[in-house]
C-alpha positions in Angstrom: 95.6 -37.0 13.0 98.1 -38.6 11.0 101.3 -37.7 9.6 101.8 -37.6 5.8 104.7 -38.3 4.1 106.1 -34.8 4.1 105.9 -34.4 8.0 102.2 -32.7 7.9 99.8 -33.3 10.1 96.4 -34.2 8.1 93.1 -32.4 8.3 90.5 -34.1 10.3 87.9 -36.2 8.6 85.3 -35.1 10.4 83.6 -32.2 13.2 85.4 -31.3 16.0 88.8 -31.3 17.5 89.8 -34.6 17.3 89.8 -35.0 20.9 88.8 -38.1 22.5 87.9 -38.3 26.1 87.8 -41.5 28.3 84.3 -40.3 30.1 84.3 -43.5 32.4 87.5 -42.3 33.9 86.5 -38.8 33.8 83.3 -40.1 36.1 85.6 -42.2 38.8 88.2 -39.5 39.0 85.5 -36.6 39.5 83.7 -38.8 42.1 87.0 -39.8 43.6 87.1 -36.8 46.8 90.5 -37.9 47.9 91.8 -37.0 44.2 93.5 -33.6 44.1 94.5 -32.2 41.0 97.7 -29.8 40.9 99.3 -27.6 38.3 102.6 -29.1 36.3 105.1 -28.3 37.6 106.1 -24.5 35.2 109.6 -24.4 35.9 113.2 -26.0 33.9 115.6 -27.8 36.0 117.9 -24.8 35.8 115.2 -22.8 37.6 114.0 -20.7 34.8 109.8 -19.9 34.1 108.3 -22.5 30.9 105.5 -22.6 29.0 103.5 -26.2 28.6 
């Protein structure tokens, strides 16, 4: 997506999401068993409970 000249984000162009994954990477990680994949971190420095 691309920002117009008013701040909005444009419609994509064509199906989907607009997402783009990196499937080579995908395929080492996934076949990696030492990788271990953990939940951000869901707390401010102050100690309060965020969102994403």
């Amino acid at each position: 997506m691309r920002a117009g000249p008013a701040g909005y984000a444009s419609l994509p162009e064509g199906p989907g999401l607009g997402v783009q994954l990196d499937l080579e990477k995908l395929a080492r990680v996934a076949s990696d068993p030492k990788y271990k994949w953990r939940w951000p971190e869901m707390k401010l420095p102050d100690g309060s409970v965020t969102d994403y």
